[in-house]
PDBQT receptor file of N, H, CA, C and O in Angstrom, charges set to zero:
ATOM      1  N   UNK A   1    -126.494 -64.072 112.627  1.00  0.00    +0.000 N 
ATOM      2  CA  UNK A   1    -127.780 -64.733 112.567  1.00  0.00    +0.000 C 
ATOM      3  C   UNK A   1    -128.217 -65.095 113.988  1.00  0.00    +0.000 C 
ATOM      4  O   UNK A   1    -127.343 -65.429 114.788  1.00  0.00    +0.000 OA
ATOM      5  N   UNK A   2    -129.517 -65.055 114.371  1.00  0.00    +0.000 N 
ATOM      6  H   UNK A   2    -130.227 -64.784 113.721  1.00  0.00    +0.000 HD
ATOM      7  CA  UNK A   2    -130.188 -65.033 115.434  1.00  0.00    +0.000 C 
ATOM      8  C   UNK A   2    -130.629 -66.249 115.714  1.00  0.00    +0.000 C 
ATOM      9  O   UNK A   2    -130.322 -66.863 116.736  1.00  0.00    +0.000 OA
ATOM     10  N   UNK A   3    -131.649 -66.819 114.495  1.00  0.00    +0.000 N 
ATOM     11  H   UNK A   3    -131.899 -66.320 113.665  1.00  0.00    +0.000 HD
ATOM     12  CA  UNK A   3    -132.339 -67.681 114.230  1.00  0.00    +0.000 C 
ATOM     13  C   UNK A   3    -132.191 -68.419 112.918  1.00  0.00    +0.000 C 
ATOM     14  O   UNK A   3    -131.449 -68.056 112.006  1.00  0.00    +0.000 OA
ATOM     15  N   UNK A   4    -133.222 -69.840 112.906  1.00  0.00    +0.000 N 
ATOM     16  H   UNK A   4    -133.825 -70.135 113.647  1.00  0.00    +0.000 HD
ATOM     17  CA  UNK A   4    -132.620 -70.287 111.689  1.00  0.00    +0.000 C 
ATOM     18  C   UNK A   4    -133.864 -70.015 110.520  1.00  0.00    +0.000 C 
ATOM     19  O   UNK A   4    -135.069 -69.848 110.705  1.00  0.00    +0.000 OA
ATOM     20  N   UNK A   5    -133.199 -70.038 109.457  1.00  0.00    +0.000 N 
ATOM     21  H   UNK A   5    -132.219 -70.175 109.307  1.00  0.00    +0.000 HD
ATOM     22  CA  UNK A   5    -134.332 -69.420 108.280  1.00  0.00    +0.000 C 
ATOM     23  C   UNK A   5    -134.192 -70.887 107.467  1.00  0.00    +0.000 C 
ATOM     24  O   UNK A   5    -133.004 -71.208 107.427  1.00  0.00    +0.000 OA
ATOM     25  N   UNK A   6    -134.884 -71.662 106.944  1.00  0.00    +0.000 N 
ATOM     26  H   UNK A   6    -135.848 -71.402 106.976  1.00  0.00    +0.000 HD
ATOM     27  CA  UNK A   6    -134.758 -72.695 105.828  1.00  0.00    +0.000 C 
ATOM     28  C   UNK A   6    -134.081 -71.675 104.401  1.00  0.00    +0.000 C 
ATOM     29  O   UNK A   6    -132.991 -71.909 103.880  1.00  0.00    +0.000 OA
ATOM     30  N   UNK A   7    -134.888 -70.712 104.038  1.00  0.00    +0.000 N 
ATOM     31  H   UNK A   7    -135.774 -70.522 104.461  1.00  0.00    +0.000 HD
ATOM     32  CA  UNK A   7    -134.495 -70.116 102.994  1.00  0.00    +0.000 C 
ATOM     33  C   UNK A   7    -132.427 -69.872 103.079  1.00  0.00    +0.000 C 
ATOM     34  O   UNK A   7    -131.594 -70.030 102.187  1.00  0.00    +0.000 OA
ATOM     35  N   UNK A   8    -132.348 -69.679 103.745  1.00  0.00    +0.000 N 
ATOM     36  H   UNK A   8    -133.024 -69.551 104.470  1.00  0.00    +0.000 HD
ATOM     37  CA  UNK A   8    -130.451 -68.660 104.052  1.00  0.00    +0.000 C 
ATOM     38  C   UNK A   8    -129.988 -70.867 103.790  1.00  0.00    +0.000 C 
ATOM     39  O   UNK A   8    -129.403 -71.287 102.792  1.00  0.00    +0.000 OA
ATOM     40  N   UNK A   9    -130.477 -71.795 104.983  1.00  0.00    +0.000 N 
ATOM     41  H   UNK A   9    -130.952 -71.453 105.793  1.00  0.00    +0.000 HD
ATOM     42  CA  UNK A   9    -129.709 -73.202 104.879  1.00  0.00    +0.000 C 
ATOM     43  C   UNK A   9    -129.694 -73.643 103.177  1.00  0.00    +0.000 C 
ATOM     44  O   UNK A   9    -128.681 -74.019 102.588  1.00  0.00    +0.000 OA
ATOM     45  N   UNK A  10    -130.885 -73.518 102.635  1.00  0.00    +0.000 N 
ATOM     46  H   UNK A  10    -131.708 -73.213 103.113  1.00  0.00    +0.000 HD
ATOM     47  CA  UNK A  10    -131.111 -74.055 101.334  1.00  0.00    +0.000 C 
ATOM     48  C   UNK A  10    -130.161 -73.192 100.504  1.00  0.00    +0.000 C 
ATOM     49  O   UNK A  10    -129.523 -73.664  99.563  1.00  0.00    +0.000 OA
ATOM     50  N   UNK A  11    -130.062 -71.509 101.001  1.00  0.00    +0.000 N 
ATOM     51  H   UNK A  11    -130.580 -71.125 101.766  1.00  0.00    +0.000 HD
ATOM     52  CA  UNK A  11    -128.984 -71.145  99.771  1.00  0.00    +0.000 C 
ATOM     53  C   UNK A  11    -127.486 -71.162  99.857  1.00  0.00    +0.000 C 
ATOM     54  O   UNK A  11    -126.782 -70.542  99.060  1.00  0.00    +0.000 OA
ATOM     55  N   UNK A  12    -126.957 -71.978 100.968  1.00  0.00    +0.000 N 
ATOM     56  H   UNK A  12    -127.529 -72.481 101.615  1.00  0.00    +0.000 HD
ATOM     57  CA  UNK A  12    -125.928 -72.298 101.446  1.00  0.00    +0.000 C 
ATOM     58  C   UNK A  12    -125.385 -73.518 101.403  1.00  0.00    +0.000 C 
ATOM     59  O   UNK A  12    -124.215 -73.724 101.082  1.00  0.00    +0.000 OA
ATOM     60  N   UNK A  13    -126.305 -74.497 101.764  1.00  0.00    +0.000 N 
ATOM     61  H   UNK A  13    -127.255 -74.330 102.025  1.00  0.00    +0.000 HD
ATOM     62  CA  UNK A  13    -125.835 -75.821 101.747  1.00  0.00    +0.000 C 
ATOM     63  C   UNK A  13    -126.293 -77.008 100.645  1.00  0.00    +0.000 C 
ATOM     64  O   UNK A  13    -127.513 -77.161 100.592  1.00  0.00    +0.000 OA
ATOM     65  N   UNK A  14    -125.625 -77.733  99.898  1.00  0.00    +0.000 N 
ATOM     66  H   UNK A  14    -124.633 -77.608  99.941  1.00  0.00    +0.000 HD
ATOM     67  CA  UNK A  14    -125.521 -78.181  98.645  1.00  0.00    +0.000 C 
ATOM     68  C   UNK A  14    -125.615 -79.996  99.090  1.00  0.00    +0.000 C 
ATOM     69  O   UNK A  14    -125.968 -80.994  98.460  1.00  0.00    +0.000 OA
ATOM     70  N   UNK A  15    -125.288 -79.846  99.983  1.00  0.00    +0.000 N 
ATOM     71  H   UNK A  15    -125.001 -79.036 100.495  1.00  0.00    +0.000 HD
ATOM     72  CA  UNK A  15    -125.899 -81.893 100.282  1.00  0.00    +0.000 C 
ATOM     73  C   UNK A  15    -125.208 -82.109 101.582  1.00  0.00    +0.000 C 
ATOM     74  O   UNK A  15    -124.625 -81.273 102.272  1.00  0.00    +0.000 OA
ATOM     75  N   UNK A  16    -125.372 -83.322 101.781  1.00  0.00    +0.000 N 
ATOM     76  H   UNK A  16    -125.846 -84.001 101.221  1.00  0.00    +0.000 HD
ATOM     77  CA  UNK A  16    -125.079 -83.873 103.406  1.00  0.00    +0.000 C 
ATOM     78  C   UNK A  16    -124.560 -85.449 102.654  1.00  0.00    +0.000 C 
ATOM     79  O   UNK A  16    -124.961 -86.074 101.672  1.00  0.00    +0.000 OA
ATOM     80  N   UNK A  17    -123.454 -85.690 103.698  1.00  0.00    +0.000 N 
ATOM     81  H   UNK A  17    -123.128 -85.183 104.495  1.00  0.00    +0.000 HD
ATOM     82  CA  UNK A  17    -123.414 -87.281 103.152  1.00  0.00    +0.000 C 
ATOM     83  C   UNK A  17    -123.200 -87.514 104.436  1.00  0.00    +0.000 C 
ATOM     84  O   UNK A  17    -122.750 -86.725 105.267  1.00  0.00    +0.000 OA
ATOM     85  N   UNK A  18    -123.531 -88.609 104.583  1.00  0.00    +0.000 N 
ATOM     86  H   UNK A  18    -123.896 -89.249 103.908  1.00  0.00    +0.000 HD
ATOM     87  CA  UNK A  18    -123.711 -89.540 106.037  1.00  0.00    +0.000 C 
ATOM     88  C   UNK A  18    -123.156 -90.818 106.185  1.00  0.00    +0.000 C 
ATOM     89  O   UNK A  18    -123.752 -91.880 106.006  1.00  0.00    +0.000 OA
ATOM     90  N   UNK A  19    -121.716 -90.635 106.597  1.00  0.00    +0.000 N 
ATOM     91  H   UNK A  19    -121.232 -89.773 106.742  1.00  0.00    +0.000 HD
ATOM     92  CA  UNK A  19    -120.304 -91.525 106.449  1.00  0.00    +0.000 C 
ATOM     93  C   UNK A  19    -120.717 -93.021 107.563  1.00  0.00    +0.000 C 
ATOM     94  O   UNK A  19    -120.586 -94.237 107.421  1.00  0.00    +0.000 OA
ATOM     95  N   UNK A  20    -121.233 -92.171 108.612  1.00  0.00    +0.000 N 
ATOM     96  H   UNK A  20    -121.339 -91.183 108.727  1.00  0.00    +0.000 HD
ATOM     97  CA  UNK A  20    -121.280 -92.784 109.923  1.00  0.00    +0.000 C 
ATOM     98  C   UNK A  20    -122.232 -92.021 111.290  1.00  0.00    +0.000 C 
ATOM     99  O   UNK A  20    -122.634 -90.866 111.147  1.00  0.00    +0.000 OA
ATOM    100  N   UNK A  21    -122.474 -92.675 112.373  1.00  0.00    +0.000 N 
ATOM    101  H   UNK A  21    -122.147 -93.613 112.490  1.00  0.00    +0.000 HD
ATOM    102  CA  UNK A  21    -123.460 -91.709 113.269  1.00  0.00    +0.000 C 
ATOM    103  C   UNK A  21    -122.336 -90.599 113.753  1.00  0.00    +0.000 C 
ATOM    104  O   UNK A  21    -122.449 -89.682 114.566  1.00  0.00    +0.000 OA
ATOM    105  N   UNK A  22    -121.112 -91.058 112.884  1.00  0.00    +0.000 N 
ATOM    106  H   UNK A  22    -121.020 -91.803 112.224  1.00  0.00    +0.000 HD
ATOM    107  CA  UNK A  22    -119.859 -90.230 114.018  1.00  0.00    +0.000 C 
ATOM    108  C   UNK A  22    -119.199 -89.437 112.683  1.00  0.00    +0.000 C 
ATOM    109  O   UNK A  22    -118.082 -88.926 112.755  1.00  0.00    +0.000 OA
ATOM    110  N   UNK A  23    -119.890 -89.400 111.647  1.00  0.00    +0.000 N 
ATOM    111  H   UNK A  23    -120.798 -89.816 111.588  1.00  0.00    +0.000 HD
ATOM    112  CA  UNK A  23    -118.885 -88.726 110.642  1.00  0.00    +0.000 C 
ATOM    113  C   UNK A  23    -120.196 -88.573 110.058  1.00  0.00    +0.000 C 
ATOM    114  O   UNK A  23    -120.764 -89.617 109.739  1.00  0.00    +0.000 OA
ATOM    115  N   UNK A  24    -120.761 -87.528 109.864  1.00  0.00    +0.000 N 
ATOM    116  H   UNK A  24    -120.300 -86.680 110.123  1.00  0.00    +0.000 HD
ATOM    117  CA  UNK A  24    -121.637 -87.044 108.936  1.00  0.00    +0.000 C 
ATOM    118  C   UNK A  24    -120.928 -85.352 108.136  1.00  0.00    +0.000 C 
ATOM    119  O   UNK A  24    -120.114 -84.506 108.509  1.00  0.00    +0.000 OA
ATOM    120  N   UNK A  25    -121.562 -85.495 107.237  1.00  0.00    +0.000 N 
ATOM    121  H   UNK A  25    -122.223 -86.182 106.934  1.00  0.00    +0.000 HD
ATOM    122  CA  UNK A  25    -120.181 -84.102 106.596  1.00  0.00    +0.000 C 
ATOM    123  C   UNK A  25    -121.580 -83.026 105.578  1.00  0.00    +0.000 C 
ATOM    124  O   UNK A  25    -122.386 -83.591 104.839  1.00  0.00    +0.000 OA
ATOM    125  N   UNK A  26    -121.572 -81.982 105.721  1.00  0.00    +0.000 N 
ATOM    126  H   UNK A  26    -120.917 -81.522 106.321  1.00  0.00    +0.000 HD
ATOM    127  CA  UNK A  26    -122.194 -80.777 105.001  1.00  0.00    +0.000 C 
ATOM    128  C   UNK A  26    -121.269 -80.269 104.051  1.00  0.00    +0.000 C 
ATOM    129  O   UNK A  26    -120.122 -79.857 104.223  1.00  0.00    +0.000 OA
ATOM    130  N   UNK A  27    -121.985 -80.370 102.970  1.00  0.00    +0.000 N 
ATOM    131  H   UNK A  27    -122.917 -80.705 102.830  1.00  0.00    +0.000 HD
ATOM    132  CA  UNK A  27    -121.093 -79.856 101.905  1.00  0.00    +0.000 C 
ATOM    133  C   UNK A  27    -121.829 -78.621 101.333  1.00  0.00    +0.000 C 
ATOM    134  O   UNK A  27    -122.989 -78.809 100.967  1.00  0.00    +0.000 OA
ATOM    135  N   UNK A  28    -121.213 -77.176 101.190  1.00  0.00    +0.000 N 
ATOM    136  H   UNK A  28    -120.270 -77.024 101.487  1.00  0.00    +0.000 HD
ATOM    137  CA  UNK A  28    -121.610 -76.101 100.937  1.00  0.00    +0.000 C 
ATOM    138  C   UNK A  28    -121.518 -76.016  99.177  1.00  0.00    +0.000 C 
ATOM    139  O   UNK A  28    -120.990 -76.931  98.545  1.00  0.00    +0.000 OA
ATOM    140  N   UNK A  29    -121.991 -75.031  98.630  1.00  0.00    +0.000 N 
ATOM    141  H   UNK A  29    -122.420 -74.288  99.143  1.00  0.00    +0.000 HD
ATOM    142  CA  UNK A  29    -122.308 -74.927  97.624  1.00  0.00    +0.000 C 
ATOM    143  C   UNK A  29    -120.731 -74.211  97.128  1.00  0.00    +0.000 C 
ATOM    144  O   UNK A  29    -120.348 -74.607  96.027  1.00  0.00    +0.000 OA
ATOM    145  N   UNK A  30    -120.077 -73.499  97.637  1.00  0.00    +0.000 N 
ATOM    146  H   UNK A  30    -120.387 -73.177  98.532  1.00  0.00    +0.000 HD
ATOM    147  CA  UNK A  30    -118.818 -73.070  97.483  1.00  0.00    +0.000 C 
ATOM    148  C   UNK A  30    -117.648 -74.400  97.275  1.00  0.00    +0.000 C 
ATOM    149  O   UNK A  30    -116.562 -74.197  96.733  1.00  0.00    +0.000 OA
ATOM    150  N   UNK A  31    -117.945 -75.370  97.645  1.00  0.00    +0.000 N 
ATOM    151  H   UNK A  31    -118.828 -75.535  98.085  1.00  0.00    +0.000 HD
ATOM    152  CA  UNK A  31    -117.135 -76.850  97.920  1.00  0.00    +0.000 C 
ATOM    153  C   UNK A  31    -116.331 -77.100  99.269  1.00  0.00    +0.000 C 
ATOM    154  O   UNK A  31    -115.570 -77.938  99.753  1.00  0.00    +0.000 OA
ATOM    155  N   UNK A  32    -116.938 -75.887  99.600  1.00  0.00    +0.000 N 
ATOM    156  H   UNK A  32    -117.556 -75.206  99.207  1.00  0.00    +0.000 HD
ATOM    157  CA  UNK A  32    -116.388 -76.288 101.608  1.00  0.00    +0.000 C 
ATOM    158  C   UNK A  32    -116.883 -77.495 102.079  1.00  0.00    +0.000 C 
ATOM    159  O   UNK A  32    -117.682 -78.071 101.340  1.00  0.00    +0.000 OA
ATOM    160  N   UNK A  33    -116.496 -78.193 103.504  1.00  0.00    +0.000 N 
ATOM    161  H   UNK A  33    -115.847 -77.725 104.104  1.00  0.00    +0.000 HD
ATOM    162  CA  UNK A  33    -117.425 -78.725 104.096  1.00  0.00    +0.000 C 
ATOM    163  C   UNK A  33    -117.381 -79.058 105.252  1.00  0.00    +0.000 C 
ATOM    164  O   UNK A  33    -116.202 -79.191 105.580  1.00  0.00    +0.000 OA
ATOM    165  N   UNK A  34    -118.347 -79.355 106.402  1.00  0.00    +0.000 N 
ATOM    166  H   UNK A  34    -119.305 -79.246 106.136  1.00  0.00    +0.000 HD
ATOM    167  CA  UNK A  34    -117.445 -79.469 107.910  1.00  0.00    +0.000 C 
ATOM    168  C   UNK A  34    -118.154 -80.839 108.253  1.00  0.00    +0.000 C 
ATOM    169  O   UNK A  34    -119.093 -81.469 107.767  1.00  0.00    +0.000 OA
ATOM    170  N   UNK A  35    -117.232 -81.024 109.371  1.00  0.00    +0.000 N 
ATOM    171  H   UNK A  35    -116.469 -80.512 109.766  1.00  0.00    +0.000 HD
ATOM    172  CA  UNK A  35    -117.674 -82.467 109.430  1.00  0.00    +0.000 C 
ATOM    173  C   UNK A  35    -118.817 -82.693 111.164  1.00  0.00    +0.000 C 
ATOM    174  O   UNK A  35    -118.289 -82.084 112.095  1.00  0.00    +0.000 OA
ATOM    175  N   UNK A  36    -119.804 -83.236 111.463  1.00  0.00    +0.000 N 
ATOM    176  H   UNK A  36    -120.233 -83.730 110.706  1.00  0.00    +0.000 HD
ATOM    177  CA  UNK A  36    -120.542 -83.413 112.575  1.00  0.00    +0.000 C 
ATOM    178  C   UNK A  36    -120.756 -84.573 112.929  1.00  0.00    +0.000 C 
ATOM    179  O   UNK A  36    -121.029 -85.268 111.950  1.00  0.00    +0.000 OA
ATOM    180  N   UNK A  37    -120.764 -85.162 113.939  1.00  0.00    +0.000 N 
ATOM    181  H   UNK A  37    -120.542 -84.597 114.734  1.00  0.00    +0.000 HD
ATOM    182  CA  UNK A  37    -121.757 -86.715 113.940  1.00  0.00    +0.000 C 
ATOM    183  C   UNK A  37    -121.944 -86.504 115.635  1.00  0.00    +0.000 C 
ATOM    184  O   UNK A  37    -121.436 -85.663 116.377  1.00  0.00    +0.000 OA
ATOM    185  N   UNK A  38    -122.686 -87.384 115.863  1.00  0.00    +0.000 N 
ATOM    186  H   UNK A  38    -123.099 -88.067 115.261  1.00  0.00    +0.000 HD
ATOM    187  CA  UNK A  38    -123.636 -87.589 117.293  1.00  0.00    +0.000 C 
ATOM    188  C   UNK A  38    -122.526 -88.207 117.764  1.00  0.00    +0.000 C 
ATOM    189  O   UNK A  38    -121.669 -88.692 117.026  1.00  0.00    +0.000 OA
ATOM    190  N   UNK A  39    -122.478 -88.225 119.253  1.00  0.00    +0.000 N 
ATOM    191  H   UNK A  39    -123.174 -87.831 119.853  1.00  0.00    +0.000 HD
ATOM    192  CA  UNK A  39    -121.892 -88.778 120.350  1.00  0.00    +0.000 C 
ATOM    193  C   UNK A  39    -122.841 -89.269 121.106  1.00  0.00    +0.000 C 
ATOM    194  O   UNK A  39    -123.960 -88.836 121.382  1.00  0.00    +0.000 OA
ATOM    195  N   UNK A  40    -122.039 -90.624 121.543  1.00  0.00    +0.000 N 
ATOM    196  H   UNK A  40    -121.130 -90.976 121.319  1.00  0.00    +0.000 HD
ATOM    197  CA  UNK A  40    -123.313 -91.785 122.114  1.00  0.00    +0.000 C 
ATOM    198  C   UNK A  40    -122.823 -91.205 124.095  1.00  0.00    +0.000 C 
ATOM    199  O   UNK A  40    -123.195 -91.955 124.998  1.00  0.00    +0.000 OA
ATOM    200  N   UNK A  41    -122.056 -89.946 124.444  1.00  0.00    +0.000 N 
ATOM    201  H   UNK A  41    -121.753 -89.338 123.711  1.00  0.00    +0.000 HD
ATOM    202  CA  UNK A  41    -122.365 -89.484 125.508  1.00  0.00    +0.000 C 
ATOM    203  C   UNK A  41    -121.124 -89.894 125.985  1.00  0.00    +0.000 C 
ATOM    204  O   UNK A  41    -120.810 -89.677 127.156  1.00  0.00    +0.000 OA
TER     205      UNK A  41
């Protein structure tokens, strides 16, 4: 993938939960999930 498509994110990803600014987690529709959060630098 090059670029981002809304259509390909929406048929991939199944919710977001938002633990913390430092633990936010994507949960895929398969039941995967990875984890992201912001860094204050």
């Amino acid at each position: 993938m090059t670029e981002f498509r809304e259509e390909d994110w929406m048929t991939m990803v199944d919710h977001m939960v938002v633990y913390s600014k430092d633990d936010i987690r994507v949960i895929f529709k398969d039941g995967s999930e990875i984890k992201a959060g912001l860094n204050d630098g």
